[in-house]
MITORZA-375305 format. One line per 10 residues: number of its first residue (from 0); for each residue y negated, z, x of C-alpha. Coordinates in steps of 0.1 Angstrom, whole numbers, plus 5000, padded with zeros to 4 digits. Each point is the difference from the previous one (the first is absolute). Layout:
N
NUM> Y,Z,X | ...
REM end
This chain:
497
0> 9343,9324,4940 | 4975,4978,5024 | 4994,4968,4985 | 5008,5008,4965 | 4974,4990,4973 | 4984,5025,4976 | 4979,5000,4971 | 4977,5017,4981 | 5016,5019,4967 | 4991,4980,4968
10> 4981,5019,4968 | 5040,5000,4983 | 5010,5015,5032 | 4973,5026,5000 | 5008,5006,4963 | 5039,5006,5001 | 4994,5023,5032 | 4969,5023,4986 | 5025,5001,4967 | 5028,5014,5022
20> 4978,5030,5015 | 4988,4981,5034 | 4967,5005,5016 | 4976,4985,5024 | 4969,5007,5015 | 4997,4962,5004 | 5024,4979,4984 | 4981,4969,5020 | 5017,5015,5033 | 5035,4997,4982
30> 5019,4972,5011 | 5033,4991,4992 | 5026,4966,5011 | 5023,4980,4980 | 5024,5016,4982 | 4981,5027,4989 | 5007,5018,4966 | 4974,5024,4989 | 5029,5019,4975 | 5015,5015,5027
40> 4969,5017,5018 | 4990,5031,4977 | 4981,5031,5004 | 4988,4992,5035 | 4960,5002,5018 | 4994,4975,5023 | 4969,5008,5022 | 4984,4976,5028 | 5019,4966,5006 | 5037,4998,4985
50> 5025,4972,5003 | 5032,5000,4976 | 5027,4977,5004 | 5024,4988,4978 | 5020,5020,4978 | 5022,5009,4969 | 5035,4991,5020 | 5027,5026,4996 | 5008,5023,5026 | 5036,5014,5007
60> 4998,5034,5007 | 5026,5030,5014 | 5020,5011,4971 | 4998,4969,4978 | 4967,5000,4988 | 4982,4972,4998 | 4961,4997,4996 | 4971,4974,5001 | 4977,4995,5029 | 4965,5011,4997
70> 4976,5031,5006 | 5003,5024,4974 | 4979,5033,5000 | 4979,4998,5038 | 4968,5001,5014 | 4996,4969,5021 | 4972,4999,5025 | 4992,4968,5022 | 5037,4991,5003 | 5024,4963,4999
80> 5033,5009,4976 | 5023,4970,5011 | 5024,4983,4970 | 5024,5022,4986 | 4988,5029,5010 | 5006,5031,4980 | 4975,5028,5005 | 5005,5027,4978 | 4989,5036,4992 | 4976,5009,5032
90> 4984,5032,4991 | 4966,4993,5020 | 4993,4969,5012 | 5014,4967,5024 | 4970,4991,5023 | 4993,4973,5026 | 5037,4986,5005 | 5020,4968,4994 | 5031,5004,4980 | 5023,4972,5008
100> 5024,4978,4979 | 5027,5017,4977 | 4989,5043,5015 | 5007,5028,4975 | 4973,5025,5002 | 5010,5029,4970 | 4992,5034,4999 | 4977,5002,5031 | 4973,5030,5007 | 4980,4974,5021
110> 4996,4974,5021 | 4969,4998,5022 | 4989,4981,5031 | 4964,5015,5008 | 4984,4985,5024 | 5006,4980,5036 | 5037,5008,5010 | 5028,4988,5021 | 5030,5017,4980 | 5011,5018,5026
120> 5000,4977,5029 | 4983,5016,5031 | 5010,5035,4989 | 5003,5016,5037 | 5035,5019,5000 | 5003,5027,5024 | 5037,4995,5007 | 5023,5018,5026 | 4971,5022,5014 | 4983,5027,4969
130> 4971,5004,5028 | 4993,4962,4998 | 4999,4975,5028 | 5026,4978,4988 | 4985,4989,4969 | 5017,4971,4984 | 4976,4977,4979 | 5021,4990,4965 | 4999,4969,4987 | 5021,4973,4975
140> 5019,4985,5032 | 5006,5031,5019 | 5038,4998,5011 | 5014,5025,5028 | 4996,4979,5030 | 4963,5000,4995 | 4994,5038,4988 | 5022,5008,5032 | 4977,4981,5026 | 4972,5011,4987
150> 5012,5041,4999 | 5018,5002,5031 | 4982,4972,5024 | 4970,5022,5002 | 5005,4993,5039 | 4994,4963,4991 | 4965,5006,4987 | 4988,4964,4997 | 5030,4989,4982 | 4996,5030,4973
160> 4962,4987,4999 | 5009,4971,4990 | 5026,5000,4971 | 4977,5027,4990 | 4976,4976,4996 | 5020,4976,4984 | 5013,5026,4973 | 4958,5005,4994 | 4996,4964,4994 | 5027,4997,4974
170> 4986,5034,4988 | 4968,4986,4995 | 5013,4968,4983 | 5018,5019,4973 | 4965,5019,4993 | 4999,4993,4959 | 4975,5013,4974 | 5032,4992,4976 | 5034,5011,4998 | 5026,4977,4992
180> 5034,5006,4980 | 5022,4973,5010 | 5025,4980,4972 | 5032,5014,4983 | 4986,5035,5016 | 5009,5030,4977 | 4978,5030,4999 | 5005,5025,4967 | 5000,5038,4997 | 4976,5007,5029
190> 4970,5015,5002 | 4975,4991,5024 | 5001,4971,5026 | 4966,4999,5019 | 4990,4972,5024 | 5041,4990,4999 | 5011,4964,5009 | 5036,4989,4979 | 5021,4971,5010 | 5022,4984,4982
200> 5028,5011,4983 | 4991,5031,5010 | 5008,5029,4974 | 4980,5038,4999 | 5015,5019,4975 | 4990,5033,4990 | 4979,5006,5037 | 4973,5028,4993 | 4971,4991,5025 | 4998,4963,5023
210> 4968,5002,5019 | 4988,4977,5028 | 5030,4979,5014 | 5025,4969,4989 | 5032,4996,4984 | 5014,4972,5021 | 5030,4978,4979 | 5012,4963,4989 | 5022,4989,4979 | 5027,5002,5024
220> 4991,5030,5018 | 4984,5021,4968 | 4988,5038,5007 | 5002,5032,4981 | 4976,5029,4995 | 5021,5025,4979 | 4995,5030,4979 | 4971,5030,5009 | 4991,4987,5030 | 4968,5002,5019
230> 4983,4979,5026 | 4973,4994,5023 | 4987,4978,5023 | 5035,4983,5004 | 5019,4967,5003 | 5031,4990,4985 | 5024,4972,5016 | 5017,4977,4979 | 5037,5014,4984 | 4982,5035,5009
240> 5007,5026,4977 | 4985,5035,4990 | 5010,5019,4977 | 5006,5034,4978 | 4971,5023,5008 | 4993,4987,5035 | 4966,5008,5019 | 4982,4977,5028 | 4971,5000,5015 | 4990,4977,5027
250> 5034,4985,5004 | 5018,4966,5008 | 5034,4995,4979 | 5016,4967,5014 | 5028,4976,4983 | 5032,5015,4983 | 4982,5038,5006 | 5006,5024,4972 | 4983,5030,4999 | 5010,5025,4971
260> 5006,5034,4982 | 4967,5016,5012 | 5000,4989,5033 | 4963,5008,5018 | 4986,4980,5029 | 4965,4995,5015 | 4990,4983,5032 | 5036,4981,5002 | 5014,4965,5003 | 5037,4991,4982
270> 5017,4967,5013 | 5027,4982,4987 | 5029,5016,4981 | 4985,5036,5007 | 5013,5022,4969 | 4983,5033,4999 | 5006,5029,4971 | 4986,5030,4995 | 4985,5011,5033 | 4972,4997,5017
280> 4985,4979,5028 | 4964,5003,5017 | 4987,4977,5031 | 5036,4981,4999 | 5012,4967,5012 | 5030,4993,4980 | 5014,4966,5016 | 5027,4979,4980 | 5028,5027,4988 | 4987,5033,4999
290> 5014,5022,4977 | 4989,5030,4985 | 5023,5014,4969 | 4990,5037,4997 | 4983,5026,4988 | 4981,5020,5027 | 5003,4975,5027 | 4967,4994,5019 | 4993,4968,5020 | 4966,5007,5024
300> 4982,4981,5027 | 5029,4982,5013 | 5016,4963,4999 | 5030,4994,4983 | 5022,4970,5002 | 5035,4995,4980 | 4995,5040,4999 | 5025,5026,4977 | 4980,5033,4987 | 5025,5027,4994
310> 4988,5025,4973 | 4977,5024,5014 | 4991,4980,5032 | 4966,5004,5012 | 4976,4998,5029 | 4971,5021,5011 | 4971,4981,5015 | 4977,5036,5009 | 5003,5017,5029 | 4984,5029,5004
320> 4961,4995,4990 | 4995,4965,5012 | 5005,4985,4964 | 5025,4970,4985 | 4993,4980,5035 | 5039,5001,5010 | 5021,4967,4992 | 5038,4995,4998 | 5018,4962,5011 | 5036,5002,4981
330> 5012,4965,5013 | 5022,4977,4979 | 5033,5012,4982 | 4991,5038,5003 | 5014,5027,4978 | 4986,5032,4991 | 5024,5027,4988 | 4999,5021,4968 | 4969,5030,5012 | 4995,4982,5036
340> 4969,5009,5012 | 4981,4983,5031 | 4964,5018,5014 | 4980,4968,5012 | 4991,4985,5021 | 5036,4986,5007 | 5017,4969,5004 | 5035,4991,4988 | 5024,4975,5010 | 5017,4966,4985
350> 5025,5013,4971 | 4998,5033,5013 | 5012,5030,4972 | 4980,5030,4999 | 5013,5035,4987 | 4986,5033,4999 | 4965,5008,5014 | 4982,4990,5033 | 4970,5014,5012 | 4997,4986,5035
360> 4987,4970,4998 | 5026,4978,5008 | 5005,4961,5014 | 5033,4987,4997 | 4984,4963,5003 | 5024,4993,5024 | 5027,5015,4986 | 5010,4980,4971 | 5032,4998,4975 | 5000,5041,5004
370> 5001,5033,4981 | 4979,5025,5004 | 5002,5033,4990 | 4988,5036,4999 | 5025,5025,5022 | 4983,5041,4999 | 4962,4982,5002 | 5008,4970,5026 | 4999,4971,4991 | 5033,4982,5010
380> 5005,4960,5008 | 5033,4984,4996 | 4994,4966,5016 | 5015,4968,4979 | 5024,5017,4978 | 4985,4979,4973 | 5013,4971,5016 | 5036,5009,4985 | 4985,5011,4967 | 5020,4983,4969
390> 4964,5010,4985 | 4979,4978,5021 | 5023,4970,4993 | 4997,5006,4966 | 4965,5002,5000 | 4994,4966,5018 | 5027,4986,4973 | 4979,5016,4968 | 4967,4986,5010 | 5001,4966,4993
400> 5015,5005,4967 | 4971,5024,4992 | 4969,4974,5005 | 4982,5004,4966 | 4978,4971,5013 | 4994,4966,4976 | 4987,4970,5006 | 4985,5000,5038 | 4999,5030,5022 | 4977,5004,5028
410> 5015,5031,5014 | 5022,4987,5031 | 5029,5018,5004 | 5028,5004,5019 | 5031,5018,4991 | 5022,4992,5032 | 5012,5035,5016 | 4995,4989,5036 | 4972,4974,5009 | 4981,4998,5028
420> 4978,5030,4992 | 5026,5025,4993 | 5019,4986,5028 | 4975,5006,5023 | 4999,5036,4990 | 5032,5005,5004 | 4992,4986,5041 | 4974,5030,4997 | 5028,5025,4992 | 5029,4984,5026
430> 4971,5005,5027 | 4992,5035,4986 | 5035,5012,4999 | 5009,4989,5034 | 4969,5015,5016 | 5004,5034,4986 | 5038,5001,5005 | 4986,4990,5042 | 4972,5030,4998 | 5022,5024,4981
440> 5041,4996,5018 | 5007,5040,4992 | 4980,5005,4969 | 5019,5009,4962 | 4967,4993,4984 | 4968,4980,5011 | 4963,4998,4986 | 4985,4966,4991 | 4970,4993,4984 | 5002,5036,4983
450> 5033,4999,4986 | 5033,5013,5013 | 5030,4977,5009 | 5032,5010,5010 | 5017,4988,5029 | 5032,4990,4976 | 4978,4982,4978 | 4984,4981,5024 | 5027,4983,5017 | 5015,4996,4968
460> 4966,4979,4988 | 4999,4977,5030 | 5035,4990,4993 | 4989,4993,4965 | 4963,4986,5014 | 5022,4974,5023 | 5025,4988,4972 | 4973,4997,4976 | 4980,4976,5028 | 5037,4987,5010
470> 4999,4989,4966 | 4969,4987,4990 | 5003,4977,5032 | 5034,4990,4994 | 4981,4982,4966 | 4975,4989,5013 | 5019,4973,5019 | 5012,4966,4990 | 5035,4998,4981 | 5028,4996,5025
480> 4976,5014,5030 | 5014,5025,5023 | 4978,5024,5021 | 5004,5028,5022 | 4981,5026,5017 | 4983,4986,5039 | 4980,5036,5002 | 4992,5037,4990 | 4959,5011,4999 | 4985,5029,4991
490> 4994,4985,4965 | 5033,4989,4996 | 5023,4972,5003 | 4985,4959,5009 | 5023,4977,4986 | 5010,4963,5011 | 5017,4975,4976
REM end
């Protein structure tokens, strides 16, 4: 709408409007551009300075219907309606926003941006720790590398200063007395959106209260805010969606998310292709992939990464009286099974499956590709039986084809079983393995890192451990290449081509 041309309304103008049951404190401040039709504007109030577009095209709309641009029964106060726009049936009032080219506005509580906002950008998100300490500043371009740095480089303080800063700037450059509704946007059957941001394209359809954040979306990548739900101090990626009763407050959802059917989160970031349903999550980092399909599953102070929540799953981040200060680290590819329960603090390792429930604080880090389950209150590791999992193949096959993402994606991500970080953790467990086999010759079960690991199971997971690196190697080299081993170390086997 910058460096369009408006006019002042003629007497005919002025005439055809009052006639149709419009108002105006000052008709002087109503301006409209070329194309204007004053027919199709009726029972409206403008109050301070309004700009109307052209109008009177026909708008296609879901079920065949077909109507005519314009604003029919509003309250319009200090607001740009682009041309085409339909704005229809708002039961209290528009006020201080730019409605761009061809939006729908019908049957709308209210839309209101009061006052100097930022639409959600710089909203401090206490992700992965409840206590705080981690907080993660939200912002239009937040993707999971950055989030990540900044929540779990605390021990590179300068560097979290920084992009900090940075996020503060942008923050601050986003600062807007008016909100905007970007072109082709859709937003019908929903009651309030207060200091909200829309993109374009973007559709909210039947959401009950929007207050303080953005709807990121383009044409390629549009967004959708769905039925009943509420939110607060948020921001929504492009090809985000949320949906079906869904509550957030002071949350990050990133491209291709849906959240629905009365899922509740506060304090949380979603990235890319995270699909969460009716659960609940508090202090999360969801990285790309985690899922969360069921009722009763809880998702607390912990990061996630290409995660599976079984129904029921849940974490506890209290101990005793010191409060929610307690974190959990579930690296990439982990599974929680149906009821699992894990006391934090704890850490679990690389597609590692959890059943049953653990209360002793366990660290399986170096113990990747495992199970680990509950045995009469122990907590029992099965090093790299995941490795020969049809499941784990299958889920490295199903990602790719489940990337909800349109247009460009920012999230970087990797869907490669071995790489060099996985394959470094599976050095970790060869050098584990081997060193409690060395301290342990005569024991049927050992203690590491608070679990228990039988001696069977062991020697059975650095067999698996070594053909897993055997193999990883193997691919690494050049086509036609041969290579063999030239020595043994404590951390596994050094190859030479």
């Amino acid at each position: 709408m910058e460096g369009k041309s408006y006019r002042k309304l003629t007497e005919a103008e002025i005439s055809v409007l009052s006639a149709q049951g419009c108002t105006s404190e000052s008709w002087e401040q109503v301006e409209v551009a070329d194309g204007f039709r004053p027919e199709f504007v009726r029972t409206v109030h403008f109050s301070g300075s309004v700009r109307l577009g052209g109008n009177g095209s026909e708008i296609p709309l879901p079920g065949g219907v077909v109507r005519r641009s314009g604003v029919y029964r509003a309250a319009l106060h200090d607001c740009t309606v682009g041309d085409d726009a339909l704005i229809s049936n708002v039961g209290r009032y528009v006020a201080n926003y730019d409605i761009g080219d061809r939006a729908v506005i019908e049957n709308v509580g209210e839309m209101i941006c009061d006052g100097a906002t930022a639409f959600g950008n710089g909203v401090e998100v206490a992700a992965v720790n409840e206590a705080g300490g981690r907080e993660v500043p939200i912002f239009d371009g937040l993707t999971a590398q950055i989030a990540y740095v900044i929540a779990m480089y605390r021990h590179r303080p300068q560097t979290v200063r920084r992009m900090n800063a940075m996020i503060a700037g942008y923050a601050e450059r986003r600062v807007s007395r008016r909100g905007t509704i970007g072109a082709d946007s859709r937003i019908v059957n929903t009651l309030s959106l207060f200091n909200v941001a829309v993109g374009e394209s973007a559709v909210v359809d039947g959401a009950s209260s929007l207050r303080n954040g953005t709807v990121n979306s383009t044409p390629q990548s549009p967004s959708t805010v769905g039925a009943g739900v509420t939110a607060s101090d948020f921001i929504l990626a492009c090809s985000a969606r949320v949906d079906t009763g869904s509550m957030l407050r002071r949350c990050f959802v990133g491209e291709g998310v849906v959240i629905e059917n009365g899922f509740s989160a506060e304090n949380s970031l979603f990235f890319a292709n995270s699909h969460c349903n009716h659960g609940e999550a508090c202090a999360v980092f969801a990285g790309p992939y985690t899922v969360s399909h069921h009722r009763a599953t809880l998702l607390i102070a912990g990061y996630f990464s290409f995660f599976n929540a079984g129904s029921g799953a849940n974490q506890s981040n209290h101990m005793y009286k010191s409060g929610p200060v307690h974190q959990g680290v579930h690296l990439r590819g982990c599974k929680f099974g149906s009821d699992a329960y894990v006391l934090l603090p704890a850490s679990t390792g690389v597609f590692t499956i959890v059943t049953g429930r653990h209360y002793n604080h366990h660290d399986t880090e170096k113990m990747p590709f495992s199970y680990l389950l509950e045995e009469a209150d122990d907590s029992i590791l099965l090093p790299g039986v995941n490795l020969r999992s049809y499941g784990t193949a299958r889920d490295i096959g199903k990602w790719p084809s489940r990337d909800r993402r349109r247009g460009v994606a920012h999230d970087i991500i990797r869907y490669e079983l071995m790489n060099p970080y996985t394959a470094g953790r599976v050095l970790d467990a060869i050098g584990e393995c081997r060193a409690l086999m060395e301290r342990y010759p005569t024991a049927e079960v050992v203690t590491w890192n608070r679990v228990k690991i039988k001696m069977h199971s062991l020697k059975k997971g650095l067999m698996l451990y070594t053909q897993a690196l055997r193999g990883y190697l193997a691919n690494c080299l050049p086509k036609g290449a041969t290579c063999r081993p030239i020595r043994r170390c404590g951390n596994g086997l050094i190859w030479r081509g």
